[in-house]
N, C-alpha and C positions, 0 to 999 in steps of 0.2 A: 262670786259665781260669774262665770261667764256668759259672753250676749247669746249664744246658744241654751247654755243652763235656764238662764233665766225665763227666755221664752219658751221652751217646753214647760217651765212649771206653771208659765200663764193660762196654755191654751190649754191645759188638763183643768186648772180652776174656773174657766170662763165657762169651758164646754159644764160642770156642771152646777154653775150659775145660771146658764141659757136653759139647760133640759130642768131644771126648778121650774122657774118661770113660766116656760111652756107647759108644762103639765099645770101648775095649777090655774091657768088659762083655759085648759080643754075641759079640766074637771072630772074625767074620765076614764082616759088610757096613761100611760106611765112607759117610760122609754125602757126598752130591754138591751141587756148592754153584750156586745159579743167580743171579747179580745182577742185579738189574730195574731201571730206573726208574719214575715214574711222570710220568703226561706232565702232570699238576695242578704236580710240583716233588716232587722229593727220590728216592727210590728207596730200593733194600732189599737183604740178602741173605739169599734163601732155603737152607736143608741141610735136607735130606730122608736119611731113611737108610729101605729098603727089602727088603725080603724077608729079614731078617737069622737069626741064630739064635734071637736072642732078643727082638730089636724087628720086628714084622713092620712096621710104618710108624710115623716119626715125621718131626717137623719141628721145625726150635730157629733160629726166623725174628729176624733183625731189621730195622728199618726207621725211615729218619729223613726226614720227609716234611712238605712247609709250601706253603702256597697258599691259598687262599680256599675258606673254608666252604660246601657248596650250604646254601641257606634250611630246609630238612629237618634239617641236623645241627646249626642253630644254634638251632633250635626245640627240638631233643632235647637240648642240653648248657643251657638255660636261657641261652643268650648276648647281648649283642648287636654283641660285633666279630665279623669274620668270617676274617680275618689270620692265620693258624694257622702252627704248628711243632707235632710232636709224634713223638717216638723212642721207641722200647720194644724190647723181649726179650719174644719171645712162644712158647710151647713145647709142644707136646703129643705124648705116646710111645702108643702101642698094641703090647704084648707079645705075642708070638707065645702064651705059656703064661697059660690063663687064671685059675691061679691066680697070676699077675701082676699087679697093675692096673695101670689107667691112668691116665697122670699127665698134669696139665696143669698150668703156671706162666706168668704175664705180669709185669711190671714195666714202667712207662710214664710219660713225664712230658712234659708239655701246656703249651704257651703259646698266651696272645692275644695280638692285638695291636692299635694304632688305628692310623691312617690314614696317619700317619706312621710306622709299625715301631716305636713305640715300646712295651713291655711293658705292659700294662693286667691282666693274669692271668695266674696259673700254677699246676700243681698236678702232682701223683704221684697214680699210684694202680697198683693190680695185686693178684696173693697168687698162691696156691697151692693147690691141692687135689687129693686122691685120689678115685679111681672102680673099686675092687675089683671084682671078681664074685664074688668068695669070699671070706667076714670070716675074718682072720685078727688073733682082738684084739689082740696083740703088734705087729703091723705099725701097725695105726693108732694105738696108744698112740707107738711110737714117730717115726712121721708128725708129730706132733701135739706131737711135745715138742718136738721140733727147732724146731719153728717159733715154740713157746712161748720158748725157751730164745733165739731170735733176738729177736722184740720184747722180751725181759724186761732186753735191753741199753741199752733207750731208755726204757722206763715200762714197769710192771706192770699198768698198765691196757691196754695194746695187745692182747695175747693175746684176753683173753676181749671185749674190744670188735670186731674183726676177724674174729673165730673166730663171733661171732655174725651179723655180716655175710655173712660166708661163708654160713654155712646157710641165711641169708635168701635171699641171690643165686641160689645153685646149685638152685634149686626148681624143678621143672616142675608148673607151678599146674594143666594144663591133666589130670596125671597123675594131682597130687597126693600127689607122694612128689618126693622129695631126689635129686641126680642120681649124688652120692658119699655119702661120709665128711667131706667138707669138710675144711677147712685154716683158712685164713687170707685176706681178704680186704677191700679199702679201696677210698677214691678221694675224689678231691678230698681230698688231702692240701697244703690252701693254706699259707704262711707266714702267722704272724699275731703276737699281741704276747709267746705264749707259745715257742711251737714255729717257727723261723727254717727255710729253705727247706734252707741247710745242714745242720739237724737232720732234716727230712723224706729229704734225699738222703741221710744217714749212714744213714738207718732203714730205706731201700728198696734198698741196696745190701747192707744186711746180712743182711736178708731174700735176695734173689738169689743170695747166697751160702749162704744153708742150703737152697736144692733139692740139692744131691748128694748133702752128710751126710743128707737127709732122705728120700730114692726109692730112692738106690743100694745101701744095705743089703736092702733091701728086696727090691730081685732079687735080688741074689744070696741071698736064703735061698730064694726062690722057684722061679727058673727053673728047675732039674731037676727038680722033683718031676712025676710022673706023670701025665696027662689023656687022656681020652677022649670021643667023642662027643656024650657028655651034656654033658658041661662046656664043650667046644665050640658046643655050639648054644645053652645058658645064655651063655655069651659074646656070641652073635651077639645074642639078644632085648635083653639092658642094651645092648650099642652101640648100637639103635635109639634107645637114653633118650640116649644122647651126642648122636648125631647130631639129635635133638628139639630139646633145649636150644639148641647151639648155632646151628641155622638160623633158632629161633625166639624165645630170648631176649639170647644174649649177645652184648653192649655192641661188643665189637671184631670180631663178623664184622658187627654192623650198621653199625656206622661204616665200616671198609673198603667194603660193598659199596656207601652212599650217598656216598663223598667219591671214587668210581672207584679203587678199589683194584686191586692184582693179584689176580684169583680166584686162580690156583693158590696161591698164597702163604696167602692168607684161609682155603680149603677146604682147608687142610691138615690141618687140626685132624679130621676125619673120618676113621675108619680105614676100614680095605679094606676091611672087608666088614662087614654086618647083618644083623638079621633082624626081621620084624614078624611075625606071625603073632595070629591074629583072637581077642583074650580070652584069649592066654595066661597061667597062673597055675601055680606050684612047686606041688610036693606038699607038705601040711604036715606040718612035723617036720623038712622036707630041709633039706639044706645050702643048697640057693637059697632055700628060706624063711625062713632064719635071714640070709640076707645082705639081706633086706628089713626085720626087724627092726631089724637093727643100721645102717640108713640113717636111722631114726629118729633127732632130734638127740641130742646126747650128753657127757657129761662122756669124751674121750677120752686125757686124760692121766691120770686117777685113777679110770676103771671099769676093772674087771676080768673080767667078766660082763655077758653080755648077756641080759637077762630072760628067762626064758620059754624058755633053751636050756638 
């Protein structure tokens, strides 16, 4: 099989490894699955899980999809075929409890082509990251190891190289704060004289494989614990920072919506509900002031303490 072959038969097994997991987690609701095509070539399948006990919306998509670049994404990927393939696992959860957070994961890998279908470029790219509403430093330390403890099986340099990407990536410039805790995150992960494509594919598969070990601890120390109103409406204001982000910086709901994507598939990643509200700002000393703190970047495997709390 080829590194294409291979990884589409990954993300179709992970994806329903993860929607297992997750439902017998919530105990409740069960993902409903939509398969689409798309009319450019290729098509996808969506799971959505809804009103649950413990995920109020999520969606754990995937999609393998090839046709011709419009002039707009071949300007934005720095290209110049236009001949595409491109598959991924794409994933985002919104927990009913908001001292839950929200998790979001992709893994993706890209070819070009010339004129003849012949292979001219390739690459991986994707990660992982958390978006709290409430620090809980034990959660992100252990967030953060998982994922440490996945790339530490390929180079020791991967961690804090991707981990700093990450923090880069997940910024809303226009905010000027972090949109999580970050994780882990890449792209254009090309073969070259050092690192072979089968090296990049061992390394992004093994990655996909620590989001379970790496979120699902995580609810379950979470989800009972007790909320009210406040926490709730603190919830709604950070979803607005979700929903910011992703209509307005990242990479895979802009590519979707310029190469004719499925919206419902793309805007899935949006949870039910939000909130904006005109200059809102925490009390200081509070617990929503401190989760603004600790969005600040961070050594998150080896802090123990967050300044100033």
């Amino acid at each position: 099989m080829t590194i294409k072959e291979r990884f589409e038969s990954y993300i179709h097994e992970l994806q329903d490894r993860i929607c297992k997991s997750l439902e017998e987690v919530d105990g409740k609701e069960h993902f409903t699955e939509d398969r689409w095509e798309r009319p450019g070539g290729g098509g996808g399948i969506t799971r959505i899980i809804q009103g649950g006990k413990v995920f109020e919306k999520g969606g754990v998509n995937t999609s393998v999809v090839h046709g011709v670049l419009p002039e707009v994404m071949m300007q934005r990927l720095g290209v110049q075929h236009n001949r595409f393939f491109a598959c991924g696992i794409s994933l985002v959860i919104h927990p009913v409890n908001p001292f839950v957070p929200t998790v979001h994961a992709n893994y993706r890998y890209f070819e070009l082509y010339d004129e003849e279908w012949a292979v001219v470029d390739s690459w991986f790219g994707g990660g992982a990251d958390l978006t709290p509403y409430y620090i809980f430093e034990e959660d992100g330390r252990h967030f953060h190891t998982v994922l440490k403890e996945a790339c530490e099986k390929h180079s020791p340099e991967y961690y804090p190289r991707f981990k700093a990407e990450c923090d880069r990536y997940f910024y809303i410039d226009h905010r000027k704060e972090n949109r999580g805790i970050g994780g882990i995150f890449f792209d254009y992960l090309r073969p070259n004289d050092i690192q072979t494509a089968e090296h990049w594919l061992s390394f992004v598969m093994d990655a996909g494989d620590a989001f379970l070990p790496a979120y699902v601890p995580i609810v379950e120390r979470r989800k009972e614990l007790p909320y009210g109103e406040r926490h709730l409406h603190w919830q709604g204001i950070r979803r607005g920072r979700y929903v910011e982000f992703n209509l307005v910086y990242d990479r895979g709901t802009l590519f979707g919506l310029k190469t004719d994507g499925r919206i419902e598939s793309i805007l899935m990643s949006l949870p039910a509900t939000a909130r904006w509200e005109y200059n809102f700002k925490p009390e200081p000393g509070s617990e929503e002031a401190k989760l603004l703190k600790a969005l600040e970047h961070r050594d998150w495997v080896n802090t123990f303490t967050i300044e100033g709390y």
